[in-house]
VEXDO-915314 format. One record per residue: residue number from 1; residue in three letters; chain; x, y, z of N, C-alpha, C, O in turn. Coordinates in steps of 0.1 Angstrom, whole numbers, plus 5000, padded with zeros to 4 digits. Layout:
# VEXDO-915314
REC  dodren  drendo  zake  n_c1  n_c2  n_c3  ca_c1  ca_c2  ca_c3  c_c1  c_c2  c_c3  o_c1  o_c2  o_c3
REC     NUM     ALA     A     X     Y     Z      X      Y      Z     X     Y     Z     X     Y     Z
...
//
This chain:
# VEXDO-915314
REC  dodren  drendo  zake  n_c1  n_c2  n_c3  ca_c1  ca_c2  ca_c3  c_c1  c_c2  c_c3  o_c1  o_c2  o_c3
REC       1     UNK     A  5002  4913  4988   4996   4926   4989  4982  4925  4984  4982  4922  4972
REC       2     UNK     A  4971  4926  4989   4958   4926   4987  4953  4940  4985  4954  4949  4994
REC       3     UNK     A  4947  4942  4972   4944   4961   4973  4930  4958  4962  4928  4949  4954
REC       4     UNK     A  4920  4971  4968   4910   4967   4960  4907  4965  4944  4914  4972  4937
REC       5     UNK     A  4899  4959  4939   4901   4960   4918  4897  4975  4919  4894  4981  4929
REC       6     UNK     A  4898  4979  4907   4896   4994   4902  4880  4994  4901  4875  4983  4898
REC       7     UNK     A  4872  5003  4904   4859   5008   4905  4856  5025  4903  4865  5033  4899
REC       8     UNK     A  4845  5028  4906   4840   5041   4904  4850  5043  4919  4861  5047  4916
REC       9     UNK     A  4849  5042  4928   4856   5048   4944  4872  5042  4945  4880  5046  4954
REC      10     UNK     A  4877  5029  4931   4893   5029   4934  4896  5036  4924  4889  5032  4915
REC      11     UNK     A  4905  5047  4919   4910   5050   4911  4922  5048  4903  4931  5052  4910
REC      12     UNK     A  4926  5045  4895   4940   5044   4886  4947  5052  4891  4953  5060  4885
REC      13     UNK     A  4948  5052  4903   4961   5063   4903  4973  5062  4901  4975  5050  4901
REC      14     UNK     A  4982  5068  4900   5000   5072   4897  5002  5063  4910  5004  5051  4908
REC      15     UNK     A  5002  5069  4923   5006   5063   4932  5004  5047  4938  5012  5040  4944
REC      16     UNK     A  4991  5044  4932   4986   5029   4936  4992  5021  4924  4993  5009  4926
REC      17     UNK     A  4996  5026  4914   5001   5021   4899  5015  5016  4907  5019  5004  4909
REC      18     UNK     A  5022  5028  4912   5034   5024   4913  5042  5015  4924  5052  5007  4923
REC      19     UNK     A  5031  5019  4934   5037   5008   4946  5032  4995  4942  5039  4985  4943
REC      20     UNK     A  5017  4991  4936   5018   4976   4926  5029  4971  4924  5034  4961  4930
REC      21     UNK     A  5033  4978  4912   5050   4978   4902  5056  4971  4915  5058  4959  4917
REC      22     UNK     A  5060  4983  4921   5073   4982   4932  5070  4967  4941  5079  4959  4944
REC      23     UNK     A  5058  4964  4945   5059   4951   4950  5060  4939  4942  5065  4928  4944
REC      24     UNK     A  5055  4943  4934   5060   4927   4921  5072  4926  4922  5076  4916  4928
REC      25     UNK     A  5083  4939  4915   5094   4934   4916  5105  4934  4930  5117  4936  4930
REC      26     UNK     A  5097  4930  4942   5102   4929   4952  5097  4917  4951  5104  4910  4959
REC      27     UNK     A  5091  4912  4946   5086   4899   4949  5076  4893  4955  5074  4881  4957
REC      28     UNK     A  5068  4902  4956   5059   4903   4970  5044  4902  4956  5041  4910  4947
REC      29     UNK     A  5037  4888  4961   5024   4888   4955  5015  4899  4953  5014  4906  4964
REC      30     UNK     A  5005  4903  4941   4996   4912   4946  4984  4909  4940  4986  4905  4928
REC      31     UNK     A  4972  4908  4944   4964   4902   4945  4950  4916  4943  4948  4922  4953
REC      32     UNK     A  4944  4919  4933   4932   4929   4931  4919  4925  4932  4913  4920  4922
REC      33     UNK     A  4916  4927  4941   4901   4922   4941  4893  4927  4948  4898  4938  4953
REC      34     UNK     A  4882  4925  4952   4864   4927   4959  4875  4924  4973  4883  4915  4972
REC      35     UNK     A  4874  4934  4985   4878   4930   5000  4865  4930  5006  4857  4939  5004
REC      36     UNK     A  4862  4921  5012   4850   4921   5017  4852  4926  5040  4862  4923  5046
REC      37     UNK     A  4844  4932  5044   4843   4938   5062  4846  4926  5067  4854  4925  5076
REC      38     UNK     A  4837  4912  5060   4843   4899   5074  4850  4896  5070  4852  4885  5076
REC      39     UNK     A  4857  4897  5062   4876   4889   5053  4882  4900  5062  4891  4895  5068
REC      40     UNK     A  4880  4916  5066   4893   4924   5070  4890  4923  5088  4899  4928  5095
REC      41     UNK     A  4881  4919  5093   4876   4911   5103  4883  4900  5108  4890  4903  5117
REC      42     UNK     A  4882  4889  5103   4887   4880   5102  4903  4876  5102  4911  4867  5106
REC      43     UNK     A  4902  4885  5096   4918   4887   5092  4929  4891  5102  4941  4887  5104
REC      44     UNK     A  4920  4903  5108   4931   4907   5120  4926  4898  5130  4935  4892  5136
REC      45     UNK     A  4917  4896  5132   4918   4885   5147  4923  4872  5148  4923  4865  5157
REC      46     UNK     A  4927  4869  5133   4936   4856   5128  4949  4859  5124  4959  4852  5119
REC      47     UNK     A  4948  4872  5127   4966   4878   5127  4970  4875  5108  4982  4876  5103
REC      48     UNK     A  4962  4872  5102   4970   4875   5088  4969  4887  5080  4974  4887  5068
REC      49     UNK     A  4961  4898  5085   4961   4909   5085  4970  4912  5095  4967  4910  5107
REC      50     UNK     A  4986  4921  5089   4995   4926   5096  4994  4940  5094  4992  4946  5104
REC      51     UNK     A  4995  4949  5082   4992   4958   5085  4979  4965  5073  4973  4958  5065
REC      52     UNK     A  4978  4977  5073   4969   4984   5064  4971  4998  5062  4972  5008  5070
REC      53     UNK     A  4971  4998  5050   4981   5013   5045  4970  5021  5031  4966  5015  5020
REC      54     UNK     A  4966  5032  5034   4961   5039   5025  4973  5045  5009  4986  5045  5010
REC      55     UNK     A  4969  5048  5002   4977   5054   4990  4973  5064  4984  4961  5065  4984
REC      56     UNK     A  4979  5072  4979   4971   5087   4973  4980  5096  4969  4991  5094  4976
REC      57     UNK     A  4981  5107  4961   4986   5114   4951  4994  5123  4965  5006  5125  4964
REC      58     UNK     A  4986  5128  4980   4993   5141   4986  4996  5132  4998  5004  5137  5007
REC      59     UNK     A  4991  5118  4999   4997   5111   5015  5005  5101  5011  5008  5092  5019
REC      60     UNK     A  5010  5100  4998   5019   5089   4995  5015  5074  4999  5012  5065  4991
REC      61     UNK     A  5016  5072  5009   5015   5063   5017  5011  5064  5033  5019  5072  5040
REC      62     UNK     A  5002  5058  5038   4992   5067   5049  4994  5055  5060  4990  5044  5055
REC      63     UNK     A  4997  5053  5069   4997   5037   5079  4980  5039  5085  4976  5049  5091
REC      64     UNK     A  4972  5029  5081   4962   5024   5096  4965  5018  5104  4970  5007  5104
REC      65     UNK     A  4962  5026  5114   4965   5020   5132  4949  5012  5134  4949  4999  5134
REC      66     UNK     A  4941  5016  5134   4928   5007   5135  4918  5011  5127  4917  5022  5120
REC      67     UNK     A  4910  5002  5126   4898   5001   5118  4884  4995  5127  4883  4984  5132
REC      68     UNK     A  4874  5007  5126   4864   5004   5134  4847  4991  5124  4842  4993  5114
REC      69     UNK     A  4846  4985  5128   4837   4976   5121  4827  4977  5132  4830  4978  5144
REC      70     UNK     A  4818  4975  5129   4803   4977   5138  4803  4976  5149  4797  4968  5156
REC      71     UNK     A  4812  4988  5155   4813   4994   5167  4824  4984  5174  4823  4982  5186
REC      72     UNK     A  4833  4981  5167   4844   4969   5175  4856  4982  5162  4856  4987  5151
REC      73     UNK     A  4870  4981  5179   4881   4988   5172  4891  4974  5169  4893  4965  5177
REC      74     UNK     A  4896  4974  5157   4903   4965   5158  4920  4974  5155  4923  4980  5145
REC      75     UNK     A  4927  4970  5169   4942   4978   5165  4953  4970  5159  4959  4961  5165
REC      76     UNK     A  4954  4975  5144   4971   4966   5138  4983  4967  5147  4985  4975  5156
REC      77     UNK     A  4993  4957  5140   5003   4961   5148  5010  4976  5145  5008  4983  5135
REC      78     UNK     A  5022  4980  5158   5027   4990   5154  5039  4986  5143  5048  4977  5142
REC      79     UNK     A  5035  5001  5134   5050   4998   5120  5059  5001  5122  5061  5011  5129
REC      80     UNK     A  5069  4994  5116   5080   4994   5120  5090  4997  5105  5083  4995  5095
REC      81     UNK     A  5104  5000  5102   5112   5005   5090  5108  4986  5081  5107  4985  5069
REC      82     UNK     A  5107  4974  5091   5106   4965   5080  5094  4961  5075  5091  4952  5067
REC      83     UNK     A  5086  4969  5082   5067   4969   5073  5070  4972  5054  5076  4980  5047
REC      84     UNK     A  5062  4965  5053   5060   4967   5039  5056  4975  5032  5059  4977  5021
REC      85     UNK     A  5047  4983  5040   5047   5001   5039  5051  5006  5033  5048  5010  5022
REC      86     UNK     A  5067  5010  5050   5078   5014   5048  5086  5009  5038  5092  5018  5032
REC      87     UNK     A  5089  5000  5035   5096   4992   5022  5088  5000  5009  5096  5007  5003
REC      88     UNK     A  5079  5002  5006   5072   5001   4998  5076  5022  4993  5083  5029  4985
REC      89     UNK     A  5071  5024  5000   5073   5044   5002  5088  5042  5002  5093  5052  4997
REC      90     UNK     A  5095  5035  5005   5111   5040   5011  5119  5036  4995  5129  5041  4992
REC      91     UNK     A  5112  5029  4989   5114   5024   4974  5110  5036  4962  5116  5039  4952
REC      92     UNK     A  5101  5039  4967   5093   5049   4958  5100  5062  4958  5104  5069  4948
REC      93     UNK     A  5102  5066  4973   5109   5081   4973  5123  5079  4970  5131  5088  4973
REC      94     UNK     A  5128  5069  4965   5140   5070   4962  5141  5069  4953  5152  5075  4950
REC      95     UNK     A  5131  5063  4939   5131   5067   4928  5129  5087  4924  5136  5094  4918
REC      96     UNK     A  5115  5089  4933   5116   5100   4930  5127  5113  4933  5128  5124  4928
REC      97     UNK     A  5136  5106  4946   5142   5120   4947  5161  5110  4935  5172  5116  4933
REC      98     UNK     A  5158  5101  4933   5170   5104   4922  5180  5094  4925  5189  5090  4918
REC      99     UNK     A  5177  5087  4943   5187   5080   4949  5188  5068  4944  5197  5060  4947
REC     100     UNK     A  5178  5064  4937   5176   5050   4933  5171  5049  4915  5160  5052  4910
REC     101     UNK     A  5183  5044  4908   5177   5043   4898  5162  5042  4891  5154  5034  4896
REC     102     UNK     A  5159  5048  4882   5144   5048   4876  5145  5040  4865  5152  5043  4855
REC     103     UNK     A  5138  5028  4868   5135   5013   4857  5124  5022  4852  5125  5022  4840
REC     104     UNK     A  5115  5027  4856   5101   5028   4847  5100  5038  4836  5093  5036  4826
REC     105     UNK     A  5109  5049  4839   5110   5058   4831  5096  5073  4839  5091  5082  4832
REC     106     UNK     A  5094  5073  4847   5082   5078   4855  5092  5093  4860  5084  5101  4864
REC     107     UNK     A  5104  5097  4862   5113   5107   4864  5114  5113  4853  5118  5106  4843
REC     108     UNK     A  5111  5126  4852   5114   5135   4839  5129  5145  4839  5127  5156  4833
REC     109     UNK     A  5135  5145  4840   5150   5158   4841  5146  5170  4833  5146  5169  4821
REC     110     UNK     A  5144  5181  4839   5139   5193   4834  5152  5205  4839  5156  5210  4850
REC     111     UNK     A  5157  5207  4822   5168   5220   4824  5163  5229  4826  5170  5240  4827
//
């Protein structure tokens, strides 16, 4: 999983915090760094860019279908329940609605 380092435009957020978490201990590498336009270029026309997913406090988790680069559309593949995404959100909302135990302690129980 490739996601940008933190900056003035990435934020710490709750949501980017947690799907991190949730891929480590899936096993799944994650890697924070500088993404450069000819690395995400590159990437899909060499197919090691499979898919690309936004994160955020009200879209949870967002799928990109394409990404336009200087005037060229480039289309990901279509997602599917075993995208990493979906693994990723399908892990998350199960912590939060209760179905899936909470390792982090991030669920509060309010009488």
């Amino acid at each position: 999983l490739l996601t940008p380092a933190l900056h003035d435009s990435i934020l710490d957020g709750v949501t980017r915090s947690s799907l991190i978490m949730l891929a480590k201990k899936m096993g799944i590498p994650v890697d924070e760094r500088a993404i450069f336009v000819n690395e995400i270029r590159q990437g899909i026309k060499d197919g090691y860019i499979t898919e690309v997913f936004g994160v955020g406090t009200a879209a949870v988790v967002a799928p990109i279908k394409r990404i336009g680069i200087d005037g060229d559309d480039f289309l990901l593949p279509a997602y599917s329940s075993e995208s990493l995404m979906y693994k990723l959100k399908s892990a998350l909302d199960e912590i939060r609605s209760g179905t899936s135990p909470d390792l982090y302690g991030w669920n509060m129980v309010i009488d």
